[in-house]
C-alpha positions as CSV (number, residue, x, y, z in Angstrom):
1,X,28.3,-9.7,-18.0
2,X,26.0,-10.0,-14.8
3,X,26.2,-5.9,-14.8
4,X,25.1,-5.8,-18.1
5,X,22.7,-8.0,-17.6
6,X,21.4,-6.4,-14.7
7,X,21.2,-2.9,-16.6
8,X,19.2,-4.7,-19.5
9,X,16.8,-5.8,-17.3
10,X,16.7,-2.6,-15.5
11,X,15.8,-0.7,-18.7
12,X,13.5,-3.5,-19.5
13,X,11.1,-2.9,-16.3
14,X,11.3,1.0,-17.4
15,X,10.2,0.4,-20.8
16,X,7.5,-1.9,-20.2
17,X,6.2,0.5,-17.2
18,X,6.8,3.9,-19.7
19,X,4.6,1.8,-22.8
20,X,1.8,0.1,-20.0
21,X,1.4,3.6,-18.4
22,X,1.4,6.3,-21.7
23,X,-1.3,3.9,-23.6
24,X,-3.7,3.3,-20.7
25,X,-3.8,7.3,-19.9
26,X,-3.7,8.2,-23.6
27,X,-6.7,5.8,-24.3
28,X,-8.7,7.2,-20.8
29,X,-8.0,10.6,-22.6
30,X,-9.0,9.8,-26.0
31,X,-12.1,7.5,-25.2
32,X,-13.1,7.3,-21.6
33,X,-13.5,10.7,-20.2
34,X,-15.5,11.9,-23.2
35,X,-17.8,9.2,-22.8
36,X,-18.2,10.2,-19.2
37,X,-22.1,10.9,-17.8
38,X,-22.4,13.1,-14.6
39,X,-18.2,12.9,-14.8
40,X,-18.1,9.8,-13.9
41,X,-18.2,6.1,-15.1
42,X,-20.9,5.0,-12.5
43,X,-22.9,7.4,-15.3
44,X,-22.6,5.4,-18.1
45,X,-25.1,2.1,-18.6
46,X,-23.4,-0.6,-16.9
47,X,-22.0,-2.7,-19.9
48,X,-20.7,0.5,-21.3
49,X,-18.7,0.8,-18.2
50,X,-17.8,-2.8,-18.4
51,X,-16.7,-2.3,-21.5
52,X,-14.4,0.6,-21.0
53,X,-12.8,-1.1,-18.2
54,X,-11.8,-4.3,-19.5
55,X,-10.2,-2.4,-22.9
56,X,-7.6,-0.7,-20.8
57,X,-7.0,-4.5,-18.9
58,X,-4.9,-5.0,-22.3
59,X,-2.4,-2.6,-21.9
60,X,-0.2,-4.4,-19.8
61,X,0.2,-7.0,-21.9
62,X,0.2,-5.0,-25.0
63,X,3.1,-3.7,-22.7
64,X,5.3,-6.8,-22.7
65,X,5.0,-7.9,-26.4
66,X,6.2,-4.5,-27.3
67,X,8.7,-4.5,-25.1
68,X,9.9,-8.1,-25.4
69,X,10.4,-6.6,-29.5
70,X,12.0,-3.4,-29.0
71,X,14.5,-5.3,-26.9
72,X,15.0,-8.2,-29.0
73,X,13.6,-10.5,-25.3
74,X,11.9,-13.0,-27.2
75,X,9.1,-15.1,-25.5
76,X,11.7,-16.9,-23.4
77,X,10.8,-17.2,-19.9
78,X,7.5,-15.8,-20.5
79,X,5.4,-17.5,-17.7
80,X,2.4,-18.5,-19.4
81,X,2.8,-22.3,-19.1
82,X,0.4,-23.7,-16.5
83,X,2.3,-26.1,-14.9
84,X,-0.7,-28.0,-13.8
85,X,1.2,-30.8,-12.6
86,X,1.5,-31.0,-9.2
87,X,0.2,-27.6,-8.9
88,X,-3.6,-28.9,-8.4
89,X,-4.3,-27.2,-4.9
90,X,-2.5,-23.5,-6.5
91,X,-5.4,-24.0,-8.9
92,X,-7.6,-24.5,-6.5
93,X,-7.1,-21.8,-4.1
94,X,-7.0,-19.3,-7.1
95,X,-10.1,-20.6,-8.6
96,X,-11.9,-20.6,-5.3
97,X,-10.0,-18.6,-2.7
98,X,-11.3,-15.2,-3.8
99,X,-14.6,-16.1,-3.7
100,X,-14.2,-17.8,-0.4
101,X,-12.3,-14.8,1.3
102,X,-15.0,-11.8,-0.7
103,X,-18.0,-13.8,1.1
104,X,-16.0,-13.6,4.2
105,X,-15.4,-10.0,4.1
106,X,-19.0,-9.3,3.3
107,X,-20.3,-11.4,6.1
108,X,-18.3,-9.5,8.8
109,X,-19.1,-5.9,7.5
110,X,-23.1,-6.9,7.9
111,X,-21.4,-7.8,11.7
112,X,-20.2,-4.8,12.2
113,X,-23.0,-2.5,10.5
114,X,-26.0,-5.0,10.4
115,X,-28.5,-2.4,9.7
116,X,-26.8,-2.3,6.0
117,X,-28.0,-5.5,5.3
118,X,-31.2,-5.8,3.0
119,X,-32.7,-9.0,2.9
120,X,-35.6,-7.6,0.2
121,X,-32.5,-7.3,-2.2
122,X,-33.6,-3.9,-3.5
123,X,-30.2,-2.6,-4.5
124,X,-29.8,-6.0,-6.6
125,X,-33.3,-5.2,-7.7
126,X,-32.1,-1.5,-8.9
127,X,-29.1,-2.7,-10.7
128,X,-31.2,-4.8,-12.9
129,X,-33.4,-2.4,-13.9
130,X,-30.7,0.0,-14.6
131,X,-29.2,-2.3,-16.4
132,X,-32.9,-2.7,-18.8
133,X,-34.2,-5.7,-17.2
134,X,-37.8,-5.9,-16.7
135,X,-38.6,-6.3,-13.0
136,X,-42.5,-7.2,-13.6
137,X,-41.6,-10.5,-16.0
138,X,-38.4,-11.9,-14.3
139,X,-39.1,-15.8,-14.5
140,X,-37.7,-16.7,-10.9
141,X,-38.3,-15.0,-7.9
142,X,-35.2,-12.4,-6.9
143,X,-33.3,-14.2,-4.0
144,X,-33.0,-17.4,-6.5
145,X,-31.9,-15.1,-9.4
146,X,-29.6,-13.8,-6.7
147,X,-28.2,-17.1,-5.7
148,X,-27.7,-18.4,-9.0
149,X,-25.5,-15.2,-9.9
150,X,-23.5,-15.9,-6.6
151,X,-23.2,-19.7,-8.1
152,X,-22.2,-18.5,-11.4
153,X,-19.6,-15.8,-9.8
154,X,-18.1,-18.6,-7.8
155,X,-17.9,-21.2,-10.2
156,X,-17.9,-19.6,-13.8
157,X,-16.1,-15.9,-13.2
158,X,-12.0,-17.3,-13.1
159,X,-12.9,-18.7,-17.0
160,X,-15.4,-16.3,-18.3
161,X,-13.1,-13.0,-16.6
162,X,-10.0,-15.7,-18.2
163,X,-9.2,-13.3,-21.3
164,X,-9.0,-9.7,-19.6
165,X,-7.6,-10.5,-17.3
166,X,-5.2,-11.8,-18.6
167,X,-4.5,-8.7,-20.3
168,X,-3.6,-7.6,-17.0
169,X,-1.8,-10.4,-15.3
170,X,0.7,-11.3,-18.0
171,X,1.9,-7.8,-17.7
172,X,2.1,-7.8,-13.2
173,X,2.2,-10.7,-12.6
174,X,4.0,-12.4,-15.5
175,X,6.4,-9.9,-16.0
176,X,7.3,-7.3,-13.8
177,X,7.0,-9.5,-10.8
178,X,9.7,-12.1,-11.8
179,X,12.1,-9.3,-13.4
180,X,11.8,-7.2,-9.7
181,X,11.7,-10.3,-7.5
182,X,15.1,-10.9,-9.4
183,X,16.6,-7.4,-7.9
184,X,14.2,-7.1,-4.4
185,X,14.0,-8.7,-1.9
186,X,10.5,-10.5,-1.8
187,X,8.7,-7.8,0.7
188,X,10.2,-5.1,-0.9
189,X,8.7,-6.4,-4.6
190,X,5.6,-6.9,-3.2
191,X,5.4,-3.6,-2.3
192,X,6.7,-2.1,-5.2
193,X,4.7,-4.0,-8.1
194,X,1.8,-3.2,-5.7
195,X,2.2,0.4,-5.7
196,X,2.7,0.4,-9.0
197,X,-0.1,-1.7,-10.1
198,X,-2.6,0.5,-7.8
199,X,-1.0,3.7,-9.8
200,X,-2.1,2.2,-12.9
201,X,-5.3,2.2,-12.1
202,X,-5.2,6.1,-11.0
203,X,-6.9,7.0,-14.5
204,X,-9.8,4.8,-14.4
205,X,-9.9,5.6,-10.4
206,X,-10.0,9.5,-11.4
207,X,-13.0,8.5,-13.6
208,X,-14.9,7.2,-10.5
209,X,-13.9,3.4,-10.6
210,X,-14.4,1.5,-7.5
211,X,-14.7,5.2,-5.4
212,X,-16.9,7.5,-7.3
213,X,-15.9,10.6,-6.7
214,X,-17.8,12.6,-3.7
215,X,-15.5,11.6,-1.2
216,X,-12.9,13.7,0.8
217,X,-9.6,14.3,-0.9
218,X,-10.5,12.8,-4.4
219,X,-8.9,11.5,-6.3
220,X,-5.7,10.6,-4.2
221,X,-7.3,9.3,-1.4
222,X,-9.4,6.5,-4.1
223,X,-5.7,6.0,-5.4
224,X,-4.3,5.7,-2.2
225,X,-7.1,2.9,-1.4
226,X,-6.1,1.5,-4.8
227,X,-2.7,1.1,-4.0
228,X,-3.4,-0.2,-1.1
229,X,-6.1,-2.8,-2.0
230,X,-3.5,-3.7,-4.8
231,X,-0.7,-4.5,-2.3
232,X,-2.9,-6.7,-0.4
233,X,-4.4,-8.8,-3.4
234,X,-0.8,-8.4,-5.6
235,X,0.6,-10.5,-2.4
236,X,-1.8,-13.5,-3.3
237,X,-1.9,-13.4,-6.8
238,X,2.3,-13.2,-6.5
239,X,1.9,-16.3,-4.3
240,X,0.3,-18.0,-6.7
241,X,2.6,-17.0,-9.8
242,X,5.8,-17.7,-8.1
243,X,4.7,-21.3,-6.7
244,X,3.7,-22.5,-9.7
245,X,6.4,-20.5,-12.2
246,X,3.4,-19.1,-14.1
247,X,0.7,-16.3,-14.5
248,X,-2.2,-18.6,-15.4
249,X,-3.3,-18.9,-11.8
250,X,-2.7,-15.5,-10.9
251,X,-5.3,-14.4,-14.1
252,X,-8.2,-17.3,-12.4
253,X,-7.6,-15.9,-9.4
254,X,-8.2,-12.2,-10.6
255,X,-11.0,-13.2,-12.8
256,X,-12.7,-14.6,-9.6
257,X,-12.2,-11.7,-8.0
258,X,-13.8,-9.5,-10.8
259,X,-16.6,-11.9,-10.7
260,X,-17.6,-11.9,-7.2
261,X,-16.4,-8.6,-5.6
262,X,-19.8,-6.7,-6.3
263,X,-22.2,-9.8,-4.4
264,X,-21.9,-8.0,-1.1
265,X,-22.7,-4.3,-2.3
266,X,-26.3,-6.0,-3.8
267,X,-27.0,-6.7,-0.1
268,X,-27.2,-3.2,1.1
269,X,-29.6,-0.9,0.3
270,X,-27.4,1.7,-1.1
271,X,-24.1,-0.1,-2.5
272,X,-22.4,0.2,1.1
273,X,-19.4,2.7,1.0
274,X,-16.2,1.3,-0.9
275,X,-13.9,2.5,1.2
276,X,-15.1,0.3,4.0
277,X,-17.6,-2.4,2.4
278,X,-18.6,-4.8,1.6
279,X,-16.7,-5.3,-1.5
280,X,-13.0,-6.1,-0.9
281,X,-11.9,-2.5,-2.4
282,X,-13.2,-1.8,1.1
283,X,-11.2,-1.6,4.7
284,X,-13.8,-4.0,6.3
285,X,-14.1,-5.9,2.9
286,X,-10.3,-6.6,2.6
287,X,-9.7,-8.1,6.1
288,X,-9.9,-11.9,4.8
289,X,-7.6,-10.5,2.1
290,X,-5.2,-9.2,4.5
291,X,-5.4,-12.0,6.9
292,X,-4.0,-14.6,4.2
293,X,-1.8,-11.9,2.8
294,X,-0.2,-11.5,6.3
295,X,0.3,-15.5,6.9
296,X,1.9,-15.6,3.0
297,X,4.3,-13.0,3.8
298,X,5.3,-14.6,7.6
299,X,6.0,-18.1,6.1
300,X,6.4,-18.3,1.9
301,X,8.0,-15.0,1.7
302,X,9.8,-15.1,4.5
303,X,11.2,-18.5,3.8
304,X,12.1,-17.2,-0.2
305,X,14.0,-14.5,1.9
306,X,15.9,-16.5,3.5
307,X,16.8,-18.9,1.0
């Protein structure tokens, strides 16, 4: 029975990854590269981007309802109950971690290259004009418009980001992680469904999410970086779903995460360079990231190891 079990499961993982992967590069096929400007997504308007980005965030859980059906799985043991009790300070860290640890990251890449850092805001400036707001009638000076998005980022992003991302998270977090934590060991799964959730986004990175795409070796390097960003945030978000038996924090956390990553790059006067900041795609960006990451895997993980 438990090999049985175990080979269910196994085919399981393989389904859900065949149905996630084939619908997210057939719809990149079929609708976002077409819609492509200059070959890229940084092209399009910015809520056309937006747009195209948060549609594919479905697929993973569009992923685990078709696969919980062809398999006859059910919604049994499906990880979307809270569990707010006793679970207060999970909620907390994923509701205001990110933003906590992005502002970090930020701060010590204008450290290390302070001449990036544009206190006229003109980058912020740009983006809003690009995105067909009229500079000449904005009703609050730009640094206050600027702090009130951070505000909003902070406090607003895990709820208003709440429904795609948990298109996303259901599917990572919410599935595959408990079904591989159950045949890993927990360093080994982190790795893994980090990989794999960076490889996921290979499509979208091709497209020039989060790199572009004039920088040496496109597009595996931007894939590589992916993967590798995903490894680092995959080990807090798993931190938070396997505490608390449920994906719900994991999608606050990645909805704050969305929300605030870009507050840095409207510092600079060009967007700073993605691969090494401000935003936490970036080496510099990331260190907070990694910091926590590395203290989760020495004492949680470990201790789940060993027990």
């Amino acid at each position: 029975m438990e090999t049985t079990n175990h080979k269910t499961e196994t085919k399981r993982i393989l389904l859900f990854l065949v149905i996630t992967f084939s619908l997210t590069w057939a719809y990149c096929l079929a609708v976002v590269y077409p819609l492509l400007r200059g070959g890229t997504l940084a092209g399009l308007p910015p809520i056309a981007a937006q747009l195209a980005v948060a549609a594919a965030m479905f697929f993973p859980s569009v992923g685990v309802l078709l696969t919980r059906l062809l398999t006859k799985e059910g919604l049994q043991s499906a990880w979307l109950h809270p569990h707010f009790k006793g679970n207060l300070k999970m909620y907390l860290a994923a509701w205001f971690g990110p933003g906590i640890l992005t502002l970090l990251g930020a701060g010590l890449y204008f450290l290390l290259f302070p001449q990036q850092f544009d206190p006229s805001l003109g980058y912020f400036s740009a983006t809003l004009a690009s995105a067909g707001a009229d500079m000449s009638t904005l009703p609050i000076p730009l640094p206050a418009l600027m702090l009130i998005q951070t505000a909003q980022a902070f406090f607003l992003a895990p709820v208003m980001n709440f429904v795609n991302c948990f298109g996303e998270e259901w599917g990572w977090r919410g599935y595959l992680l408990p079904k591989m934590a159950a045949k890993l060991p927990p360093i080994p799964t982190l790795l893994v469904t980090g990989v794999i959730w960076g490889l996921w986004h290979a499509p979208l990175t091709i497209a020039g999410h989060n790199y572009g795409m004039g920088y040496p070796g496109y597009p595996f390097t931007g894939i590589a970086a992916m993967c590798g960003f995903c490894i680092v945030m995959g080990i807090f978000l798993s931190w938070l779903t396997l505490k608390t038996r449920s994906c719900i924090p994991a999608v606050l956390a990645h909805g704050a995460i969305n929300g605030i990553a870009a507050i840095g790059i409207y510092l600079t006067f060009d967007g700073g360079n993605p691969f090494i900041g401000p935003a936490p795609t970036g080496i510099v960006g990331v260190l907070p990231f990694l910091a926590v990451a590395a203290v989760l895997c020495l004492t949680y993980f470990r201790k789940r190891r060993a027990a």
